[in-house]
C-alpha positions as CSV (number, residue, x, y, z in Angstrom):
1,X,18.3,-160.2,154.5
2,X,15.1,-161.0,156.0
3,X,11.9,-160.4,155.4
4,X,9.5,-159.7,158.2
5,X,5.2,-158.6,157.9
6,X,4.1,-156.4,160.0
7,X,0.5,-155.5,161.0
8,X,0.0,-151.8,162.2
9,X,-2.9,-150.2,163.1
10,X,-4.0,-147.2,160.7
11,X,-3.0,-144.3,163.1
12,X,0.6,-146.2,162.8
13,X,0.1,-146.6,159.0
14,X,-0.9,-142.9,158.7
15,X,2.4,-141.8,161.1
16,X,4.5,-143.8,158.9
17,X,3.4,-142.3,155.3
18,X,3.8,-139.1,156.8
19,X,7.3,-139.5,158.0
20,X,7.9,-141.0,154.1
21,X,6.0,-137.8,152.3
22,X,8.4,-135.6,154.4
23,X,11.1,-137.0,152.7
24,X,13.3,-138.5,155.6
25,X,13.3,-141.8,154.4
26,X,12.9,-143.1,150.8
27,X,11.0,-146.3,151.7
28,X,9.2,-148.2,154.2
29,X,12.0,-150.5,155.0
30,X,14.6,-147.8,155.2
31,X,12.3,-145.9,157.7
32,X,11.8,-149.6,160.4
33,X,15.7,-149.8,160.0
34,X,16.7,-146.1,161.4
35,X,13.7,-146.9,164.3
36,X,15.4,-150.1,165.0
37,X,18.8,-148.3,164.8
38,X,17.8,-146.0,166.6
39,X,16.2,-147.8,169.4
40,X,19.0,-150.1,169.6
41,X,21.4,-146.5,171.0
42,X,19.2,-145.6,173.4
43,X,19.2,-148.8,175.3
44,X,22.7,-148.9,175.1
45,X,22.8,-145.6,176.3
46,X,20.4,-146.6,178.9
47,X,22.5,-149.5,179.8
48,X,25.9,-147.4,180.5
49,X,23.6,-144.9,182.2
50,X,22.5,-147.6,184.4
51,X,25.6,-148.9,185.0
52,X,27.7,-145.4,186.1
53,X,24.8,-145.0,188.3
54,X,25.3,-148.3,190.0
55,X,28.9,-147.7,189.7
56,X,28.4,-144.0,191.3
57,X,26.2,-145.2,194.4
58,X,28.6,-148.7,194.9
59,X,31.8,-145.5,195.4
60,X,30.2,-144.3,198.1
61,X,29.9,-140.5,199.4
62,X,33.1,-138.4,197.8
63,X,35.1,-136.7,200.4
64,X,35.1,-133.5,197.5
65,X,32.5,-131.1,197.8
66,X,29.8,-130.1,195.5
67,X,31.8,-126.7,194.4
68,X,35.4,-128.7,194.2
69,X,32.9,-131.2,191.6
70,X,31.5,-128.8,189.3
71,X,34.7,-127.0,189.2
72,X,37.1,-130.0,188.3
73,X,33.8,-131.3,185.3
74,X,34.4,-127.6,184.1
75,X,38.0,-127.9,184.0
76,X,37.9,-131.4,182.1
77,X,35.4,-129.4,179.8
78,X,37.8,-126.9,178.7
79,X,40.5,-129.3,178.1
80,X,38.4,-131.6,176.0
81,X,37.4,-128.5,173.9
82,X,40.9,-127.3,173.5
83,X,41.8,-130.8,171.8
């Protein structure tokens, strides 16, 4: 495992204590790894957001209308809920 040193300033210092006294996280290092974690799944999330985006616009203009849209995403709703 590595070891890295890291130089905060004090409001960061101060945001990280208090995140540790409410209990969240037993330790410093526990505390970087969830933010790392953490940051990690957005930019992945980012990335496949990006990339349906890109895909959506590339499709071009669906010959479905808005209504026939929403109603076939609330249909595919309902099926995922009933399993």
């Amino acid at each position: 495992m590595a070891v890295l040193k890291v130089r905060l300033p004090d409001a960061a210092e101060d945001w990280v204590r208090e995140q540790l006294g409410r209990g969240r996280f037993g330790d410093v290092d526990s505390y970087i790894a969830d933010l790392i974690a953490r940051d990690r799944d957005t930019e992945r999330s980012r990335d496949a957001l990006v990339a349906a985006l890109i895909e959506g616009e590339e499709s071009g203009t669906s010959d479905q209308s808005l209504g026939d849209i929403l109603h076939e995403i609330r249909q595919e709703m309902i099926d995922q809920s009933r399993g």
